[in-house]
C-alpha positions in Angstrom: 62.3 44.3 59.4 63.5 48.0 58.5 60.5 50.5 57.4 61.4 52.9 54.9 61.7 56.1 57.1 63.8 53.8 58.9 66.1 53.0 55.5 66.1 56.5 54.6 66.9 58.1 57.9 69.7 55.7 58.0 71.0 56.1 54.2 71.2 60.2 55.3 72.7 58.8 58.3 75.8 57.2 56.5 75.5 59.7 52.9 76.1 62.5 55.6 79.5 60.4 57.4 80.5 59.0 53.9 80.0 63.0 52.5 82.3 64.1 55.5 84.7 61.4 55.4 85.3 62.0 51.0 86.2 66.1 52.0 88.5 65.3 54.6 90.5 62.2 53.4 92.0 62.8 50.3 92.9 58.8 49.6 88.9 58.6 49.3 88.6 61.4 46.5 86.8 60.0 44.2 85.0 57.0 44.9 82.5 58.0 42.3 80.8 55.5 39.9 81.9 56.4 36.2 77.9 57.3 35.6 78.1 60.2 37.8 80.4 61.4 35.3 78.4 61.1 32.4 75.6 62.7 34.8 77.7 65.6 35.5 78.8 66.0 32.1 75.0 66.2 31.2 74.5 68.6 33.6 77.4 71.0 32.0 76.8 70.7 28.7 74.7 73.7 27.7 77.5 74.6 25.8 79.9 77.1 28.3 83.3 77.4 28.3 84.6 73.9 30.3 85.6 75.2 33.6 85.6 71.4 35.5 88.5 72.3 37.2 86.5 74.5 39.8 83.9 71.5 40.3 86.0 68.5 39.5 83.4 65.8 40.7 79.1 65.4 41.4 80.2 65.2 45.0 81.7 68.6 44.4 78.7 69.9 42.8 76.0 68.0 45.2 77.9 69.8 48.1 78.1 72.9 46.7 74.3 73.0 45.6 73.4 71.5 48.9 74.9 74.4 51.1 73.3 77.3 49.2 70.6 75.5 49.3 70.5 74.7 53.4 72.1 78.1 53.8 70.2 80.2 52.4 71.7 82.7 50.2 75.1 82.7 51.9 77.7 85.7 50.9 81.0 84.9 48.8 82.6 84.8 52.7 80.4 82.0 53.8 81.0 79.8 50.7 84.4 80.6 51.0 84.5 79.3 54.2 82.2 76.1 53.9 84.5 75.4 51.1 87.7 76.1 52.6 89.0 77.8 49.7 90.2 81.3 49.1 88.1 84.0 48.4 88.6 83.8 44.8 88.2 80.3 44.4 84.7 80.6 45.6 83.9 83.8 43.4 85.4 81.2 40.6 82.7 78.8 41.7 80.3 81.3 42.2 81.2 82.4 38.4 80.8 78.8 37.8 77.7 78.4 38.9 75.9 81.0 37.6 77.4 80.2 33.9 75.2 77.0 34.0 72.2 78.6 35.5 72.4 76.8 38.9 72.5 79.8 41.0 72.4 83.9 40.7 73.7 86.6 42.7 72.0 89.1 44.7 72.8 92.3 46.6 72.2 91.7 50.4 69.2 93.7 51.5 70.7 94.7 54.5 74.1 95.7 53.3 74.4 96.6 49.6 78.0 95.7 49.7 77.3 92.6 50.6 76.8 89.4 47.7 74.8 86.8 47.9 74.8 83.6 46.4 71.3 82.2 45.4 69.9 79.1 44.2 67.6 78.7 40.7 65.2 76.9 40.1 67.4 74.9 37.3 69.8 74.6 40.7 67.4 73.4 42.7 66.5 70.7 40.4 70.1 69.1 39.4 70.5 69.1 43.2 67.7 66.9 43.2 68.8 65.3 40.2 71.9 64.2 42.1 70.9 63.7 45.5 68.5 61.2 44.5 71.4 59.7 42.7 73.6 59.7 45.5 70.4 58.2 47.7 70.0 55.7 45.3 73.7 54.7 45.2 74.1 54.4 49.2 71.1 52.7 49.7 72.5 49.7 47.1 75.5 50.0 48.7 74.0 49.3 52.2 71.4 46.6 50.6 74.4 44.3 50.6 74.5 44.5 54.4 71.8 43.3 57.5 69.7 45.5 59.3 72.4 44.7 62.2 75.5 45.1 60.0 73.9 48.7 59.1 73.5 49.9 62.4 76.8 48.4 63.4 78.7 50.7 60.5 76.7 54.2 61.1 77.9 53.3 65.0 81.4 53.3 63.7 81.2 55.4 61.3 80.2 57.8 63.2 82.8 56.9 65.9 85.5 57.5 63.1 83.7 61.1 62.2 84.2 61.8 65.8 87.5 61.2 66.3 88.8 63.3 62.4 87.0 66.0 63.8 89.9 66.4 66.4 87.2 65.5 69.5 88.8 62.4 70.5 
């Protein structure tokens, strides 16, 4: 029998493969449940203009929120980068964000030049809001399968994460 640090550690496990595998394959775009839609939709409507094209999709927006989050305050550069868009495709995100509340930006304390991308409170929260979705989501996914059958997919999984990451 699995514990429940033992379920959780391995929903991450997968979220985290399943996460990579949806940025880098773009036949697996958008394997998104239709109520994540109406979840994001929720999320924007506090009535700015509808810029969904820079955050087409939750995953979009979990990841997003998830990096300023981990990273702490990253400059425009950085998201840039995580992102792998151009620079002005992450200072329309950054735009983006910041018209819903979800993050702010900040002059770097070190280098006044510098921007910085923070995370609000209100950020914070919808991150939650959809990462315990997400949870919630893999871990029904992976009910349908054993205890054995799970470890046997985060093995392969993982194997397949390997080798898309060019480390054959």
């Amino acid at each position: 029998m699995t514990s429940d640090a033992d379920k959780q550690l391995l929903t991450q496990q997968v979220f985290s493969i399943v996460e990579f595998t949806l940025t880098t394959e773009e036949k697996f775009a958008n394997p998104i449940p239709e109520e994540m839609y109406g979840l994001l939709k929720i999320l924007l409507s506090n009535g700015s203009e509808d810029r969904s094209h820079v955050i087409s999709n939750p995953l979009d927006l979990y990841r997003i929120l998830r990096f300023l989050g981990e990273k702490r305050n990253p400059t425009m550069g950085e998201l840039s980068q995580k992102l792998s868009v151009s620079l002005s495709t992450a200072t329309r995100v950054a735009n983006f964000l910041e018209e819903h509340g979800w993050a702010k930006r900040c002059t770097d304390n070190d280098d006044a030049r510098r921007v910085r991308l923070v995370l609000t409170d209100v950020g914070r929260e919808s991150f939650s809001v959809v990462g315990s979705y997400f949870t919630q989501w893999f871990q029904e996914m992976l009910g349908y399968l054993t205890s054995e059958e799970r470890v046997i997919l985060v093995t392969l999984l993982n194997k397949l994460t390997y080798c898309m990451k060019g480390q054959r």
